[in-house]
TIMI-2910 file (N, C-alpha, C, CB; in pm, 1 decimal, decimal comma, always signed):
<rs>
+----------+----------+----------+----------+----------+----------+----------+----------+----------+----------+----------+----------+------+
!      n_x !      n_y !      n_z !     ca_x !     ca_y !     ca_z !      c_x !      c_y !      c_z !     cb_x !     cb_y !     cb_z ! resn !
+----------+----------+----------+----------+----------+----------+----------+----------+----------+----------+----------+----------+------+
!    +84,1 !   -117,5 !     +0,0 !     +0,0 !     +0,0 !     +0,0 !    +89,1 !   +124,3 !     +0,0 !    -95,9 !     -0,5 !   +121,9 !  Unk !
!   +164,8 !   +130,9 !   +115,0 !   +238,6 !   +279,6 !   +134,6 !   +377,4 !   +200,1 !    +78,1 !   +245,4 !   +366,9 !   +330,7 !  Unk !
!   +439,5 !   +304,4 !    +45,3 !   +615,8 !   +230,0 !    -36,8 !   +688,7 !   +288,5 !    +56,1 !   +688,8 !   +286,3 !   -225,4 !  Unk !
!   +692,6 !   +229,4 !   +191,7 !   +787,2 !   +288,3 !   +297,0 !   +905,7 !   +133,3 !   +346,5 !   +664,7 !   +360,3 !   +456,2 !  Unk !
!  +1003,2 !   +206,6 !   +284,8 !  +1131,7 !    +87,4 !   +328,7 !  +1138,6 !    +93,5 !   +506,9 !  +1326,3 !   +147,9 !   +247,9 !  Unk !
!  +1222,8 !    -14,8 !   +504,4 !  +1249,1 !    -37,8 !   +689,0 !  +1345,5 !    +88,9 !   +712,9 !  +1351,4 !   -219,3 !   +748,6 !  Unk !
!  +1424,3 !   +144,5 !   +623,1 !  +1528,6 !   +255,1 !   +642,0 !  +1419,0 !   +385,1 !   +692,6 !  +1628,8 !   +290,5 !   +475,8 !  Unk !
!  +1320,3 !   +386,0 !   +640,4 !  +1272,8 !   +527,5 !   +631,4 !  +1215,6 !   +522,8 !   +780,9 !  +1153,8 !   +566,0 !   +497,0 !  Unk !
!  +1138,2 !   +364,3 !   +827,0 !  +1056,9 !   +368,3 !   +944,8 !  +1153,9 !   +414,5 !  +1063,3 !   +987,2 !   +222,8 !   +971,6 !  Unk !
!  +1290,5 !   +362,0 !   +993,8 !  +1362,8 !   +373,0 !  +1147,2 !  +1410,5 !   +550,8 !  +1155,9 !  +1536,4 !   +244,3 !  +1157,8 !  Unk !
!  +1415,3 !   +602,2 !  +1041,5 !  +1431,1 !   +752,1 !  +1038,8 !  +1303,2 !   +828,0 !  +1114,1 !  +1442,3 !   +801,3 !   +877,7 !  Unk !
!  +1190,0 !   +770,6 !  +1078,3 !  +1054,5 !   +844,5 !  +1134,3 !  +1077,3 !   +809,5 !  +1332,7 !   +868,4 !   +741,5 !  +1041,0 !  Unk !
!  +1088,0 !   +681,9 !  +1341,2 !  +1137,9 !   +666,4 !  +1500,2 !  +1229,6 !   +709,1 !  +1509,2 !  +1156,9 !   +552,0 !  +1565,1 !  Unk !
!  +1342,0 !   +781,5 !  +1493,1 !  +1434,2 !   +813,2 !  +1555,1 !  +1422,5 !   +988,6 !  +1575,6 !  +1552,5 !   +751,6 !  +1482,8 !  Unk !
!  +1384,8 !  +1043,8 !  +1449,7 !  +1273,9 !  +1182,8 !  +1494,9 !  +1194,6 !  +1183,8 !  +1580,7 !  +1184,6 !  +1226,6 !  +1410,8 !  Unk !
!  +1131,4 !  +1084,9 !  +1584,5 !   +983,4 !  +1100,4 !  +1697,9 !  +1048,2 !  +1088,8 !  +1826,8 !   +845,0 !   +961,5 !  +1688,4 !  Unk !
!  +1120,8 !  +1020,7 !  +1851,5 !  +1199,2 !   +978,8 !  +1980,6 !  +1279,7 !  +1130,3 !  +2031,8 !  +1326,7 !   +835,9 !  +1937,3 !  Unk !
!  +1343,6 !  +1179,0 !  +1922,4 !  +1370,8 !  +1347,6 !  +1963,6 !  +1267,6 !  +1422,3 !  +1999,8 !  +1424,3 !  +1433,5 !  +1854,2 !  Unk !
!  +1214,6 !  +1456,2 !  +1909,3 !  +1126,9 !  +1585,7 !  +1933,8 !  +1009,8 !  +1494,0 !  +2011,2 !  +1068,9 !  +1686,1 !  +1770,7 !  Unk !
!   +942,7 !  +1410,7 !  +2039,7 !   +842,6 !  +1342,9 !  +2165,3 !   +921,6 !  +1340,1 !  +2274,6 !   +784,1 !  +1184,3 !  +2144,6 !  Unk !
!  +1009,0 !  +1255,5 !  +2261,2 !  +1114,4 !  +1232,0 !  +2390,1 !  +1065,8 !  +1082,2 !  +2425,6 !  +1093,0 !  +1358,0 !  +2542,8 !  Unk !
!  +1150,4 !  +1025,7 !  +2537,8 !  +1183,1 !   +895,0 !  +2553,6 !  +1043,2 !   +884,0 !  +2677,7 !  +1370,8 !   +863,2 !  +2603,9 !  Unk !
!  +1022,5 !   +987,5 !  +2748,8 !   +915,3 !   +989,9 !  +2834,1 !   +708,7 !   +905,3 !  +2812,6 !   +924,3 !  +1153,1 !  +2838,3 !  Unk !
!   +732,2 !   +985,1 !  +2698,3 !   +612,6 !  +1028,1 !  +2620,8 !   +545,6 !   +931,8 !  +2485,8 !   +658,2 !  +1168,5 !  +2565,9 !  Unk !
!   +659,3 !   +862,1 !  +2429,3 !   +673,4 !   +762,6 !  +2317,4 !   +596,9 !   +681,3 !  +2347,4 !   +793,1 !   +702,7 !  +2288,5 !  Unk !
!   +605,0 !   +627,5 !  +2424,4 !   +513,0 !   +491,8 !  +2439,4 !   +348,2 !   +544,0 !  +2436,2 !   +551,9 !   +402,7 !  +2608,0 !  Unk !
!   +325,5 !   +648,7 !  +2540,0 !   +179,5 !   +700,6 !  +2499,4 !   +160,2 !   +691,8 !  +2388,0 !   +142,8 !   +825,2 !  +2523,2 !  Unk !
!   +248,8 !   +783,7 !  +2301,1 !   +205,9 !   +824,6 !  +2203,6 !   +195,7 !   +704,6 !  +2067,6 !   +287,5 !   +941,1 !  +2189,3 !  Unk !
!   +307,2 !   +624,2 !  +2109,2 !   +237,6 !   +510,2 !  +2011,2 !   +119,1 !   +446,3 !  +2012,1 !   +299,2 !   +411,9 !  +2007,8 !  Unk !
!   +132,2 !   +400,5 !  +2161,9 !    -52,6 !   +344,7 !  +2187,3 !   -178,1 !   +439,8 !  +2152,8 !    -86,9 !   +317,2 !  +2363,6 !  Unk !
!   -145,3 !   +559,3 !  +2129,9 !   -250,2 !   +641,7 !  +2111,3 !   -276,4 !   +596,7 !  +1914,9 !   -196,6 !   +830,1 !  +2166,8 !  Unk !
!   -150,6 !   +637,9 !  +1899,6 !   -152,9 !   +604,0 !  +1717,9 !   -211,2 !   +491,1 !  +1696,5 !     -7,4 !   +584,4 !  +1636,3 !  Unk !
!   -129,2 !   +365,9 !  +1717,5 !   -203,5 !   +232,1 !  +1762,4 !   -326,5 !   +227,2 !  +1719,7 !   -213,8 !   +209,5 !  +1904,9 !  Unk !
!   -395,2 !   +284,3 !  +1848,8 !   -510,9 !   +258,3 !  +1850,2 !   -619,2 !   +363,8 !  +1777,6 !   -528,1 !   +236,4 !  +1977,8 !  Unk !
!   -550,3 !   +484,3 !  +1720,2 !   -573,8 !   +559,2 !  +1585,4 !   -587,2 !   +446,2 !  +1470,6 !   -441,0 !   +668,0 !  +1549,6 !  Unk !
!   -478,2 !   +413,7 !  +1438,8 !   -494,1 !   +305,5 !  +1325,3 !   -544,4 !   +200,2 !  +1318,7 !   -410,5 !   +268,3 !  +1286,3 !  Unk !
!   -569,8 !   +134,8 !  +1417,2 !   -695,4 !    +23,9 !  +1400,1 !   -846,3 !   +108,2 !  +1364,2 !   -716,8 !    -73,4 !  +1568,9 !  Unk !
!   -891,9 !   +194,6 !  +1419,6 !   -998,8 !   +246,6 !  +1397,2 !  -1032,7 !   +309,5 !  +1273,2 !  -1011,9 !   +314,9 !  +1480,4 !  Unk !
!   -910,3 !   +345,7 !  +1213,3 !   -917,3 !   +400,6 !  +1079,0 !   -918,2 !   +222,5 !  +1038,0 !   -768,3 !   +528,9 !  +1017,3 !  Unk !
!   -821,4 !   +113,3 !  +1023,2 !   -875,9 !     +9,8 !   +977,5 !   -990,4 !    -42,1 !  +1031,4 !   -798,7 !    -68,5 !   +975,0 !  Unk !
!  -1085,2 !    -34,1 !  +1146,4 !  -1230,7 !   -101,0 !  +1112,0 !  -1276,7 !    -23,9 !  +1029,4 !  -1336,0 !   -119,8 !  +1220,4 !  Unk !
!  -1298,5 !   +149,5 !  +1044,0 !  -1374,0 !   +226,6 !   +929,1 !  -1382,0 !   +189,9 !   +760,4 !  -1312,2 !   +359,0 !   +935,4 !  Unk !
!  -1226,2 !   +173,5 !   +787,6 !  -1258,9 !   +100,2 !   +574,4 !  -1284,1 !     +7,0 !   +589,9 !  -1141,5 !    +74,6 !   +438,0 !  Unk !
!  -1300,4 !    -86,4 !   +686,6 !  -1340,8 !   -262,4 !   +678,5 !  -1484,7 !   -215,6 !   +659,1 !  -1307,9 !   -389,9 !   +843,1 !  Unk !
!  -1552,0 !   -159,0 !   +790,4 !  -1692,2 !   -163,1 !   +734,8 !  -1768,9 !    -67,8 !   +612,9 !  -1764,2 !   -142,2 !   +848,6 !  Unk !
!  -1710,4 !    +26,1 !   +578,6 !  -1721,7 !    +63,4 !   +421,9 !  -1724,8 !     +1,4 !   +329,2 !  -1649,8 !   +121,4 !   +378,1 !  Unk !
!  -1574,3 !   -101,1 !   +347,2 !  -1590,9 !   -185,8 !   +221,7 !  -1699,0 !   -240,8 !   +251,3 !  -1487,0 !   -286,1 !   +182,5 !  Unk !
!  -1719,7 !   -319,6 !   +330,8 !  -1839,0 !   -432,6 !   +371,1 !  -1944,0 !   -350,4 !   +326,3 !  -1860,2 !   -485,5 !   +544,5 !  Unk !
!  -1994,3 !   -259,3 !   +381,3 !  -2105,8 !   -164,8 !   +329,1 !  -2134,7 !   -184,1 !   +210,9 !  -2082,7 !    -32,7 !   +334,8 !  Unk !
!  -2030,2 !   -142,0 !   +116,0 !  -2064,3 !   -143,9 !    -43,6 !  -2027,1 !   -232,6 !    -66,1 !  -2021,6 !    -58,0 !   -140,1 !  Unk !
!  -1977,7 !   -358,7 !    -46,1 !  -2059,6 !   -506,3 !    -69,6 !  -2133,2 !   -516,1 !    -82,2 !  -2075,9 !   -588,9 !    -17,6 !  Unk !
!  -2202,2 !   -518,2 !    +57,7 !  -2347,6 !   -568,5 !    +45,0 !  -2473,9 !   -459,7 !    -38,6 !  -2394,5 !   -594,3 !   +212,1 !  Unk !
!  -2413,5 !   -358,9 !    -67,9 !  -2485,6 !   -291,5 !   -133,1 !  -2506,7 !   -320,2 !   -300,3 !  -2438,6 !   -175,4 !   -100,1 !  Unk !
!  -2355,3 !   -361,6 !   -305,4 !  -2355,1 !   -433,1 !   -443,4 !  -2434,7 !   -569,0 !   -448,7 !  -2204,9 !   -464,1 !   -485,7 !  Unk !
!  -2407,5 !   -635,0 !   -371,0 !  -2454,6 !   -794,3 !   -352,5 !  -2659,0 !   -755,9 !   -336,1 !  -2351,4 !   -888,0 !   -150,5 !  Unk !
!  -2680,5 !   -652,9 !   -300,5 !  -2843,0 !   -617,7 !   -272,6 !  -2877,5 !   -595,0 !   -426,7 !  -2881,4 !   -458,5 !   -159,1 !  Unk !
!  -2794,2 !   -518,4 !   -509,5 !  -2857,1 !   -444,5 !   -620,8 !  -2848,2 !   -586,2 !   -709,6 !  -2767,4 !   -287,6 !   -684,2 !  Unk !
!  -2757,3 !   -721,1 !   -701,1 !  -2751,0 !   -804,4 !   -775,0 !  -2843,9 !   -872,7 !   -758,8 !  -2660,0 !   -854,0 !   -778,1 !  Unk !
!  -2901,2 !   -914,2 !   -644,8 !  -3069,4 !   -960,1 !   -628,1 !  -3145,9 !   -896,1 !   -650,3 !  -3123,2 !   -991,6 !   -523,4 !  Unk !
!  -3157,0 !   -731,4 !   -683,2 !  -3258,2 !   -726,1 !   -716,5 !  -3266,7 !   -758,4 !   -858,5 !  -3300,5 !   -623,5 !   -677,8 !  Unk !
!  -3153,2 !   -739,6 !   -908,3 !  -3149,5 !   -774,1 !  -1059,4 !  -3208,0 !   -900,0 !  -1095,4 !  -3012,2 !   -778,0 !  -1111,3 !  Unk !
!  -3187,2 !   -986,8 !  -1007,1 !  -3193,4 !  -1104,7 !   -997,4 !  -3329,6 !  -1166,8 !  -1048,8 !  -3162,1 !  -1128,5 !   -872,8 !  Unk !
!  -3392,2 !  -1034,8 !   -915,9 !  -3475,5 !  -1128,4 !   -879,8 !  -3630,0 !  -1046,6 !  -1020,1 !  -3498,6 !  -1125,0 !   -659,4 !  Unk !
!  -3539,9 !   -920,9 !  -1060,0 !  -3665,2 !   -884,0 !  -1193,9 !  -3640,1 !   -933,6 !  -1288,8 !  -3690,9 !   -747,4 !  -1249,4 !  Unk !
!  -3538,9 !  -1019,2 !  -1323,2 !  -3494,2 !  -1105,8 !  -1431,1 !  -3582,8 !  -1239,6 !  -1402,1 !  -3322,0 !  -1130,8 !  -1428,6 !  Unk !
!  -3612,7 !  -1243,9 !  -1305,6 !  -3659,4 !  -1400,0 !  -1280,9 !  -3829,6 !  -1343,2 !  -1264,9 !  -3571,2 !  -1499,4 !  -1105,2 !  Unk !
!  -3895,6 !  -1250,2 !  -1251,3 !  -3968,3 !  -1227,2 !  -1245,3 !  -4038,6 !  -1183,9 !  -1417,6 !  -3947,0 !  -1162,0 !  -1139,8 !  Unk !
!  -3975,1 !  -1140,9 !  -1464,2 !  -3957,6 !  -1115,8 !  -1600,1 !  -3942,8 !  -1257,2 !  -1651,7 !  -3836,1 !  -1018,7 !  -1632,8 !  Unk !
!  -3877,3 !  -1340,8 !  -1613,4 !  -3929,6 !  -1495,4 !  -1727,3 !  -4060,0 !  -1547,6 !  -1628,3 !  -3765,0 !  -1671,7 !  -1743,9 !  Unk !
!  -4099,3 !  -1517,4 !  -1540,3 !  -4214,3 !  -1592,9 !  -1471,0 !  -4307,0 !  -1509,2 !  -1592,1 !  -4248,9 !  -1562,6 !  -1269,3 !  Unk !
!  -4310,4 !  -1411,8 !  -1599,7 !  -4431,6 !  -1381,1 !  -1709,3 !  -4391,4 !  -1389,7 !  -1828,0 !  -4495,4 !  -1249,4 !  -1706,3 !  Unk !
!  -4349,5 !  -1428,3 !  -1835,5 !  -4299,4 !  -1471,8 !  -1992,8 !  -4363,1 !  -1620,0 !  -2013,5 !  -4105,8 !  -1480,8 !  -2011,5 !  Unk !
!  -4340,1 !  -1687,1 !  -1902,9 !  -4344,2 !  -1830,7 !  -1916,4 !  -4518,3 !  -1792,7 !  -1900,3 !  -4241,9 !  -1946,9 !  -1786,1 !  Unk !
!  -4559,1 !  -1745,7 !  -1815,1 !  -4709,1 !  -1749,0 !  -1763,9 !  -4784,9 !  -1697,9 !  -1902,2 !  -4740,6 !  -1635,0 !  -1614,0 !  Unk !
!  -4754,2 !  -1636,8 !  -1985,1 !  -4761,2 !  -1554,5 !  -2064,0 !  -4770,0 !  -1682,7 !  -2194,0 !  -4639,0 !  -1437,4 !  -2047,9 !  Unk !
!  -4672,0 !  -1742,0 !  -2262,9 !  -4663,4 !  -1868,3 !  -2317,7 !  -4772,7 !  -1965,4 !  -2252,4 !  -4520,4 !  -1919,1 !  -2298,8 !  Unk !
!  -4757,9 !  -1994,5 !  -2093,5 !  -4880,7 !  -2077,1 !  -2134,0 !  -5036,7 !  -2028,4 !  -2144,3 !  -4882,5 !  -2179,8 !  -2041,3 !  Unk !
!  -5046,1 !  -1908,2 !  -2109,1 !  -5188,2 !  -1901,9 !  -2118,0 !  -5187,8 !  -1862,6 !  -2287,6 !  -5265,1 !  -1779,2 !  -1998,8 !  Unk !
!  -5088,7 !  -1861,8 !  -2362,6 !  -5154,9 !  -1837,8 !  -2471,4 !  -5129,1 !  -2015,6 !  -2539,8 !  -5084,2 !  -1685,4 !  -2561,1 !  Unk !
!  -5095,7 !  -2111,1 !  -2511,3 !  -5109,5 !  -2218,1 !  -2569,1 !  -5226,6 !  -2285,9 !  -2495,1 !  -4985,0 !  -2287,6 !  -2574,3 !  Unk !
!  -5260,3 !  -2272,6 !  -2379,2 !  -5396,4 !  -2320,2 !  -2321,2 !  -5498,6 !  -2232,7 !  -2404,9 !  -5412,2 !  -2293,6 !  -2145,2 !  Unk !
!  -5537,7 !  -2131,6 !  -2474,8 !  -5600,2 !  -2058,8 !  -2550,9 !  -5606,0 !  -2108,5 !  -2697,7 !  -5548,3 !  -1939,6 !  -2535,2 !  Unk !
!  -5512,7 !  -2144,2 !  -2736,3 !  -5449,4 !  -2203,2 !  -2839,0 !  -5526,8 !  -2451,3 !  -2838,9 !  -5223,0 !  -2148,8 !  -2779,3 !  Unk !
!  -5477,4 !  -2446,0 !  -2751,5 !  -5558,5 !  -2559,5 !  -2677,9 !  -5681,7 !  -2609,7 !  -2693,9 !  -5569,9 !  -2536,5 !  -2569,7 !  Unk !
!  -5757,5 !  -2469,3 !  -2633,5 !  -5859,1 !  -2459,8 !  -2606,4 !  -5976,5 !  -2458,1 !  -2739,9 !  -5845,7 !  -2357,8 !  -2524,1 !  Unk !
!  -5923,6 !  -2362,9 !  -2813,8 !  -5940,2 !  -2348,6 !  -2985,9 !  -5941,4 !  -2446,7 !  -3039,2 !  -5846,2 !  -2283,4 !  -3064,5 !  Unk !
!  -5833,4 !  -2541,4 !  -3048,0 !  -5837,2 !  -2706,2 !  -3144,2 !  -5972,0 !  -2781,4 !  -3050,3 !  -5634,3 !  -2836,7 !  -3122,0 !  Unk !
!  -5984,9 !  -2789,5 !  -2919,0 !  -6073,8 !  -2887,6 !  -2879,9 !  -6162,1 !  -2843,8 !  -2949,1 !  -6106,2 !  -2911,0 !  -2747,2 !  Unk !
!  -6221,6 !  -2731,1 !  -2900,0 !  -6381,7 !  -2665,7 !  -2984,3 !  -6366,1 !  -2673,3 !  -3121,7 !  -6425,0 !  -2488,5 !  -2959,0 !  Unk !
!  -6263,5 !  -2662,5 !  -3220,6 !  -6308,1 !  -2678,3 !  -3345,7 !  -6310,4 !  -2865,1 !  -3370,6 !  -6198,3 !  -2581,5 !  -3451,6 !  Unk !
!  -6252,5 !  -2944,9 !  -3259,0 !  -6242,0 !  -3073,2 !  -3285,3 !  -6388,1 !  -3134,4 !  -3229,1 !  -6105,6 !  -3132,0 !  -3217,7 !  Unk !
!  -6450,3 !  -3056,3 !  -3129,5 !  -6575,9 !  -3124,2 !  -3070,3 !  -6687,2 !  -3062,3 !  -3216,7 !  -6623,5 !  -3050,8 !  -2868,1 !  Unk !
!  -6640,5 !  -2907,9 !  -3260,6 !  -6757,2 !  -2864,3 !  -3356,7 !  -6756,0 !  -2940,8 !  -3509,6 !  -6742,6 !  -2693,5 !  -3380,3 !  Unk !
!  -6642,1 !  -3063,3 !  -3503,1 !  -6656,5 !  -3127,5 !  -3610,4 !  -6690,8 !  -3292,4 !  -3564,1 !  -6525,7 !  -3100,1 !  -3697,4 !  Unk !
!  -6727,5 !  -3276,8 !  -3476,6 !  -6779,6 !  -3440,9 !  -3412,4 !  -6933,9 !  -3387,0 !  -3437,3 !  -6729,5 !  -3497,8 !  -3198,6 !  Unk !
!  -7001,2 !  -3287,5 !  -3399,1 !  -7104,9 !  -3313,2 !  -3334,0 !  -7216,6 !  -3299,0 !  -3478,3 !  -7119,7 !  -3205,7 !  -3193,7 !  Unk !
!  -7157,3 !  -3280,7 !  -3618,6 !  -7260,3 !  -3313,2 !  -3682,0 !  -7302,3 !  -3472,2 !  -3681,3 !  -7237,4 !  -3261,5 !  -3805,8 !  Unk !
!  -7154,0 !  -3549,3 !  -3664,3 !  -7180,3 !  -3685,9 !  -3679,8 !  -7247,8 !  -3730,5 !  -3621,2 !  -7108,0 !  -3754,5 !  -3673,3 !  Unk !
!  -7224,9 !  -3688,1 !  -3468,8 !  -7298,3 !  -3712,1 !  -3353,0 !  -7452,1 !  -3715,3 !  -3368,7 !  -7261,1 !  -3613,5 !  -3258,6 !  Unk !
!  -7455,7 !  -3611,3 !  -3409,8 !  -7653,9 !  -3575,1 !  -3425,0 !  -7719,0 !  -3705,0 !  -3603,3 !  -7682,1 !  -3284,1 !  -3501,0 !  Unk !
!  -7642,6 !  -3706,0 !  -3625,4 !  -7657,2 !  -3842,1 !  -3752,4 !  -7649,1 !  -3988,7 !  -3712,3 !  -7529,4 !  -3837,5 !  -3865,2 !  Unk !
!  -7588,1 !  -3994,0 !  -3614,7 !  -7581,1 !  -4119,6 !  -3553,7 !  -7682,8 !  -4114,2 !  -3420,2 !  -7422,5 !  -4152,2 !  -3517,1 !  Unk !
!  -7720,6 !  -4027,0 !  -3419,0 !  -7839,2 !  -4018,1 !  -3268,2 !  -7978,4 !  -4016,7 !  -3332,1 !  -7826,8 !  -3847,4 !  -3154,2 !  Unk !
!  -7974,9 !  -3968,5 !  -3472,1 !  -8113,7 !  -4002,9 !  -3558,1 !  -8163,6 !  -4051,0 !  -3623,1 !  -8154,6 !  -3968,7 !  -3600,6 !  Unk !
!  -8023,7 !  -4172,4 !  -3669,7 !  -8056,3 !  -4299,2 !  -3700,8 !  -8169,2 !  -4403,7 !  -3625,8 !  -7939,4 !  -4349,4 !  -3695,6 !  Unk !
!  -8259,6 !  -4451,8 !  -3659,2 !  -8319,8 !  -4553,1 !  -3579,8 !  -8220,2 !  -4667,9 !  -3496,9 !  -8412,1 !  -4623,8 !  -3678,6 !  Unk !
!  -8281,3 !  -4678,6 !  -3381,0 !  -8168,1 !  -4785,5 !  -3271,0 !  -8164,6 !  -4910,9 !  -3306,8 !  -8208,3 !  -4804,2 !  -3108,6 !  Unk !
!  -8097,4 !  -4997,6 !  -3311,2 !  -8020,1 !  -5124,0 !  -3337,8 !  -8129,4 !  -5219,0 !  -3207,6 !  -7806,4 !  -5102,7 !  -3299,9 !  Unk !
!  -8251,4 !  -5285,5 !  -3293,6 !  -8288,3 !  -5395,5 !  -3171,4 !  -8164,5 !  -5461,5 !  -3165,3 !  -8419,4 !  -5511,8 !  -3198,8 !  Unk !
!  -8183,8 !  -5540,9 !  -3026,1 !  -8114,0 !  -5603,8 !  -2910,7 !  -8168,4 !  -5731,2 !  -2988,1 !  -8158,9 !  -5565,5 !  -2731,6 !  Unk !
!  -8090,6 !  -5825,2 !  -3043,5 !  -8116,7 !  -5988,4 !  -3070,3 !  -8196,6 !  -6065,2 !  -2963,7 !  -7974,8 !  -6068,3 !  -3078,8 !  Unk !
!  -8257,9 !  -6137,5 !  -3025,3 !  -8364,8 !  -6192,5 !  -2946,0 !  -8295,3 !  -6306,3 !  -2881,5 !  -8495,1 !  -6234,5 !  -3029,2 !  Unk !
!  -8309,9 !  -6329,9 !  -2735,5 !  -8260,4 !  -6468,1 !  -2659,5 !  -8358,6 !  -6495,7 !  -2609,2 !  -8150,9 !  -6473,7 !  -2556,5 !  Unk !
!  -8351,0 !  -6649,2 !  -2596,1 !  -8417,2 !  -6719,1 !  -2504,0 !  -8394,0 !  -6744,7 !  -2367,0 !  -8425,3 !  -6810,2 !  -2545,0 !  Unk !
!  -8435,2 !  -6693,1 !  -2290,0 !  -8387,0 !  -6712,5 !  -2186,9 !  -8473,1 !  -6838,1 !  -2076,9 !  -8376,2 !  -6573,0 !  -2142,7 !  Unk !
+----------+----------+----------+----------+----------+----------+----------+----------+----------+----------+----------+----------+------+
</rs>
């Protein structure tokens, strides 16, 4: 991340150790310390933040893409049940002249048994 050699760190401690003094150093690291962890949770949960903000907008994508083939599909079948529906009725409206020709035919006696 930062391009700081081990030469330079020991130059920055050996300033700080002057002008802080040998008294005071140790505070003052634990203070930094614990400066810099807090600046690292802050970008931890940022990043995390816009994760999940990204990871939210991908479900929703998700989920209107999938909602978008549910009517698509719903959409296909109600037009082949329509479609369906059309062949039966033109298939029953070509039975039923026969139907009415074979219902006004005179009935077939029943053979005679002896019983």
């Amino acid at each position: 991340m930062f391009d700081i050699a081990l030469s330079e760190i020991a130059i920055i401690m050996l300033v700080a150790l002057v002008v802080i003094g040998p008294e005071r150093l140790p505070k003052v690291a634990r203070t930094a310390g614990r400066l810099w962890g807090q600046v690292q949770r802050y970008v931890h949960r940022v990043k995390s933040d816009i994760e999940n903000d990204i990871a939210l907008d991908d479900a929703r994508q998700m989920q209107s893409r999938i909602h978008q083939e549910i009517d698509a599909v719903g959409k296909t079948l109600r037009e082949d049940g329509k479609t369906l529906e059309q062949h039966i009725l033109q298939a029953q409206h070509r039975k039923t002249p026969a139907a009415t020709d074979a219902q006004s035919s005179p009935p077939i006696p029943p053979p005679d048994s002896a019983v």
